[in-house]
Structures are given as structure tokens and as C-alpha cells.
C-alpha positions in Angstrom: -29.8 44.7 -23.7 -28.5 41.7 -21.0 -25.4 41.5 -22.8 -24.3 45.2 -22.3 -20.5 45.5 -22.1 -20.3 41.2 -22.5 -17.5 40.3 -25.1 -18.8 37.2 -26.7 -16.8 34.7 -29.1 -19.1 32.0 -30.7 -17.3 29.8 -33.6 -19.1 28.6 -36.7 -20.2 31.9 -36.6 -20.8 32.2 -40.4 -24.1 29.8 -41.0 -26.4 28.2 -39.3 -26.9 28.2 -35.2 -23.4 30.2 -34.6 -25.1 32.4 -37.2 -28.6 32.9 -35.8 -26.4 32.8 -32.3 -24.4 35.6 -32.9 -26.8 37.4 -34.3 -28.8 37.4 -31.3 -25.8 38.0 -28.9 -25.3 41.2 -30.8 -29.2 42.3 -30.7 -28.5 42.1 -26.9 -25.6 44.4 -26.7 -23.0 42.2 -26.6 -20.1 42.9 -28.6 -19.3 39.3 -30.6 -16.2 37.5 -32.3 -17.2 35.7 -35.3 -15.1 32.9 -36.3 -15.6 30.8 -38.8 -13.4 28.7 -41.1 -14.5 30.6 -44.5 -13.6 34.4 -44.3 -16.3 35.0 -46.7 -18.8 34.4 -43.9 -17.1 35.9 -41.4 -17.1 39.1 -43.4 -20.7 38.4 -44.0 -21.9 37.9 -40.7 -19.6 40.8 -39.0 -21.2 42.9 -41.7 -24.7 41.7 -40.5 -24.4 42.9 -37.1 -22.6 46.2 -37.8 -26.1 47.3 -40.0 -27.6 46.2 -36.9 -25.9 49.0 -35.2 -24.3 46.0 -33.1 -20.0 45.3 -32.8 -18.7 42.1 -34.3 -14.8 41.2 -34.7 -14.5 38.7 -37.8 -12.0 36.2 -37.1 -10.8 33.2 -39.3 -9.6 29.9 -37.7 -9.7 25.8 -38.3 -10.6 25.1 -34.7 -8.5 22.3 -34.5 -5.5 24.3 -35.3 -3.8 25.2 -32.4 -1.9 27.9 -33.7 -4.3 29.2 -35.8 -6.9 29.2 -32.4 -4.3 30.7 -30.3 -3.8 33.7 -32.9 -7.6 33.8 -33.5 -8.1 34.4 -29.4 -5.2 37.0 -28.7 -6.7 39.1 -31.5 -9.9 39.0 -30.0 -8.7 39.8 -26.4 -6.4 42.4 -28.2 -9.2 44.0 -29.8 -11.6 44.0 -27.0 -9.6 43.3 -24.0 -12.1 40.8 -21.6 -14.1 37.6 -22.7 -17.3 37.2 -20.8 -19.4 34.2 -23.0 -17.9 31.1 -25.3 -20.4 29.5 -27.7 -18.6 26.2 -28.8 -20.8 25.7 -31.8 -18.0 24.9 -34.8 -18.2 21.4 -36.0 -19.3 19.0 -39.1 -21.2 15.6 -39.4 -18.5 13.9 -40.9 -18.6 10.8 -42.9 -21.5 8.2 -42.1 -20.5 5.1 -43.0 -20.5 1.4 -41.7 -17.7 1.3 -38.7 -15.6 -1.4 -40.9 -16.1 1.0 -43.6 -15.9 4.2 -42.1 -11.6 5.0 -42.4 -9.3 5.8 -39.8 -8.4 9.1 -41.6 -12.6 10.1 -41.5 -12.9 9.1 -38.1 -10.2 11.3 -37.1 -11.5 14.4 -39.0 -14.6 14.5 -36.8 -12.9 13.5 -33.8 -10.7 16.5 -34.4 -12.8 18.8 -35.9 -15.5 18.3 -33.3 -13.9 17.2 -30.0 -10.1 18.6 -30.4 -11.7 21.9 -31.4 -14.1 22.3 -28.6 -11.3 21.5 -26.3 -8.5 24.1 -28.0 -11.5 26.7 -27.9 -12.4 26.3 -24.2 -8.7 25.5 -23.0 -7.6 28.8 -24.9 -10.8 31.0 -23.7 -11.1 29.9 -20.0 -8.1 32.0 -18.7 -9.9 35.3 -20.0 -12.7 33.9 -18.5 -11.2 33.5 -15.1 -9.4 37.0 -15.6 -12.9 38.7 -16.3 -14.2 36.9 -12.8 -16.7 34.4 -14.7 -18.6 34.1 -17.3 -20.8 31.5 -19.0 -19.8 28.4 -22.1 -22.8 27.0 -24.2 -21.6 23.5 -26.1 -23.4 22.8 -29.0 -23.8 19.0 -28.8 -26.8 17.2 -29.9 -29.1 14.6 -29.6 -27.3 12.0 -31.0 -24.6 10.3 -28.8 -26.5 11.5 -25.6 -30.4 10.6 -26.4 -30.5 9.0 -30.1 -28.6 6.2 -31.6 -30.6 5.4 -34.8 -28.7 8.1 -37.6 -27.4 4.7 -39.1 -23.4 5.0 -39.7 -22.9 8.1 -37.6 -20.4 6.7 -34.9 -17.6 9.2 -34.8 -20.3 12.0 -34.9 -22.2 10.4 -32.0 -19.0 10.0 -30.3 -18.1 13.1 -30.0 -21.4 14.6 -29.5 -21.0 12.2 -26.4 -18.0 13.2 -25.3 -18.8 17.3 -25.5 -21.8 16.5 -23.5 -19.6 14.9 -21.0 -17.1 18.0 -20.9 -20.4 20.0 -20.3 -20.7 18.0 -16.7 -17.0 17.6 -15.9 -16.4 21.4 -16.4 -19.3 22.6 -14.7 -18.0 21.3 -11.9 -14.2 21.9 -12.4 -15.0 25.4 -13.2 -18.2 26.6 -10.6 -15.4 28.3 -8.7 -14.0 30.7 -11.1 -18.0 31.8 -11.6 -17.9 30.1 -14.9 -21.2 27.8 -16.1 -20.5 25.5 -18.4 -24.0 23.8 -20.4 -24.7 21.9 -23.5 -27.3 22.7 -25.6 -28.4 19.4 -27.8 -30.7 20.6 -30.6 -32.5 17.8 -32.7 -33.3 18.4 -36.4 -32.6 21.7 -37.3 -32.5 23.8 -40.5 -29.1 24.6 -41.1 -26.3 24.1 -43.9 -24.8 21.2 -41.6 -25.2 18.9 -44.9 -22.3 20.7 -46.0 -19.9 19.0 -43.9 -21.6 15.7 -44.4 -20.6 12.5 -46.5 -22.5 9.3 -46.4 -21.6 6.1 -48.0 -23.6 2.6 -47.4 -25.9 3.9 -44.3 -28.5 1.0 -45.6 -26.1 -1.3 -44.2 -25.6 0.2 -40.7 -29.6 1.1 -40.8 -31.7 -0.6 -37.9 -35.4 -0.3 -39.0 -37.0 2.7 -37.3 -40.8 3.9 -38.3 -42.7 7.0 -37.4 -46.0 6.9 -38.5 -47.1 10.3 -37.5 -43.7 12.0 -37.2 -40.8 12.3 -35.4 -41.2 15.8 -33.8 -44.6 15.5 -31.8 -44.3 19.2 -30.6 -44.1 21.0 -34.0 -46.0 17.8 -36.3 -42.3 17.2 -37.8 -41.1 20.7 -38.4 -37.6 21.3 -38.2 -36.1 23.4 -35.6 -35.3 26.5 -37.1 -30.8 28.0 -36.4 -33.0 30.8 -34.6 -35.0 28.4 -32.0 -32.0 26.9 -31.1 -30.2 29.9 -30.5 -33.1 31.3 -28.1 -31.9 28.5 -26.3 -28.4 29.4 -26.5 -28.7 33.3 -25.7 -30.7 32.0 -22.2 -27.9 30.0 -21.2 -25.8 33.0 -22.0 -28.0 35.1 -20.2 -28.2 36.2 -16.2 -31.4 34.5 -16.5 -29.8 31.4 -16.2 -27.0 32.0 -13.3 -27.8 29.4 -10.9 -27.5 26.7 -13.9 -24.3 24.6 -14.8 -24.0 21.4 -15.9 -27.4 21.0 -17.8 -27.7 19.4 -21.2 -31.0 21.4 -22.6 -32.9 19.0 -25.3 -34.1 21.6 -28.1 -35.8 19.0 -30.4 -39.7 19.3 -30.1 -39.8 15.9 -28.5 -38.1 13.9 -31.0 -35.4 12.0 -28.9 -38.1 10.9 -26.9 -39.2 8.7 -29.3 -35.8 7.4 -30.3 
């Protein structure tokens, strides 16, 4: 139970990672707010952990609404009254296009969705963070846009998988004295419901040539990272175990940006 009396917010709680992620959080005694876009899941999920015998607050938001952030946040600290962990998971693939096809209007939904929400999430959560006397932020970024450049078409996604990563490093350092680590996981394919939030349209011509003969995940012969592998990752850099690290991007993809 490392999490005893921890009060931990993760978003995209309802599927996927945030799922397995608050799921584990919970198992560890930690007391969790689920947000999620789609109250549905966050009923689901909340539900989940309470027939776990564990404590989850369900909590609805677009995190790159301001307002509806801010609102999502003082009902949480409300509730529970500290904030000791922040999972910046939220966020969608976007549109994949060509970049003289890809719109101005698709561009900016990921940008906002990806990069404007992990910054309203951590610049609303760091003060209870501070208040508490530290605590710990896992970003959810990814192998592409920090290792991999070959998902053909995926520039706003890379982008702002880039430009959490670089928040990771920038906050680690802005933050070490408030007690606060700040680290990125970057998870490679993984089995989630992410092809929700995903629309492609003429990849082929953005495509560079790219051939695996035996795979592209040595460790696991091509298997898929399962939501729950990557949030083992997650729950250690949540953990004590990891207190004298900040500022780390952890690779949780069997090996496969290596070859990329």
C-alpha cells in the first residue's frame, strides 16, 4: 500500500493507460480522481475501484477547457483536501494527414487537446502540489516526436508528444525545489482504444518506406504493450521507489524505437 493517504488525479482515466493507471493507484491505497471527457467512463472506472474496496472521485472535464479544468480541480481538492500525484495521460492521435493536407483547424485540436491540456492540468494542480510539500507528475508522452519519426502524416501528434517531453525536463528542474518530480513516460505500441481519437487521410503519401522483417518489438517478438505494462511504469514513477528521479523520459516499448 505505497500510496496510503496519496490523493491522486490521473486524466483519461476512463480507457486505456489512465485506466489501467488508476486502477493500479487505487490497488496501492491511493485515493484517485478519475477524469475523463465521457462521464459514462468515469462512472465506470470510479465504480471499478470502489468494488475494489479502493476511493475514486469521478470527475468530467475537456482538458483544454480552462474553466471546465479549473472546476474539475477545486472539486477534487474540495472533496479530498491535498493532491499528492498528477498523471497527465489525456490526449488523442489526431488527424494524420500530409502537412499541406493536414488543416489548420486539425492541427489545432491536437495541439490543444494534447499540449494546452497537459499544460491547464499541471498549471492548475502544481499549487496543491506545492501546498501538500511535494509530490510526483508522470507525462504520458510517447515514442514518437522524441525517438520515432516514421508514423507517416503524424506531425501535430509528434509535435506535441515532443513538446510534453520537453516540459518533463524544463519542470523537473523548475520544480526540484517544491519536492515535486516531474517524468515522462513514452510507451510505444500499446493496446488501448487510442484509435478512437484517430483519423487518417492519405498517409501513403507522407509514407517513407520502412521494413521489419522480424518485427518491430525485439523484446516481446512484436506484441503490443499491454494499458497495464505501461502503467507499472507509471505507478513506479509515482512511487517512493523512484524519489531521487526527475527529469527522465522512461522508453516502455520492448525495444521498438530502437530500431526506428
Amino acid at each position: 500500500m505505497e500510496f496510503s493517504g496519496k490523493l491522486a488525479l490521473v486524466t483519461g482515466a476512463g480507457s486505456g493507460l489512465g485506466e489501467a493507471t488508476a486502477l493500479q493507484l487505487a490497488a496501492g491505497g491511493a485515493r484517485v480522481g478519475v477524469l475523463d471527457l465521457r462521464q459514462d467512463r468515469v462512472d465506470a472506472i470510479a465504480a471499478a475501484i470502489a468494488a475494489a474496496g479502493g476511493t475514486a472521485i469521478p470527475l468530467t472535464a475537456d482538458i483544454s477547457d480552462e474553466a471546465a479544468m479549473r472546476s474539475a480541480v477545486d472539486q477534487l481538492i474540495a472533496a479530498a483536501g491535498r493532491l499528492d500525484i498528477v498523471v497527465a495521460n489525456a490526449g488523442i492521435n489526431g488527424t494524420w494527414a500530409p502537412i499541406d493536407d493536414l488543416t489548420p483547424a486539425e492541427w489545432d485540436k491536437t495541439i490543444a487537446v494534447n499540449l494546452r491540456g497537459t499544460y491547464l492540468t499541471l498549471h492548475l494542480t502544481v499549487p496543491h502540489l506545492k501546498a501538500a510539500g511535494g509530490g510526483a507528475i508522470v507525462i504520458v508522452s510517447s515514442i514518437n516526436g522524441t525517438r520515432t519519426f516514421s508514423s507517416a502524416g503524424a506531425t501535430a501528434y509528434a509535435a506535441s508528444k515532443a513538446a510534453q517531453a520537453a516540459m518533463t525536463n524544463q519542470l523537473a528542474l523548475e520544480l526540484g525545489k517544491h519536492r515535486i518530480r516531474v517524468n515522462a513516460v513514452c510507451p510505444g505500441s500499446t493496446k488501448t482504444n487510442l484509435s478512437e481519437n484517430t483519423w487518417r487521410r492519405n498517409q501513403e503519401i507522407a509514407a517513407f518506406p520502412v521494413i521489419y522483417p522480424e518485427g518491430d518489438l525485439p523484446l516481446t517478438s512484436g506484441r503490443p504493450a499491454t494499458a497495464g505494462e505501461v502503467a507499472d511504469a507509471i505507478r513506479f514513477l509515482c512511487s517512493d521507489q523512484s524519489r531521487h528521479i526527475t527529469g527522465t523520459w522512461l522508453y516502455v516499448d520492448a525495444g521498438q524505437s530502437l530500431l526506428r
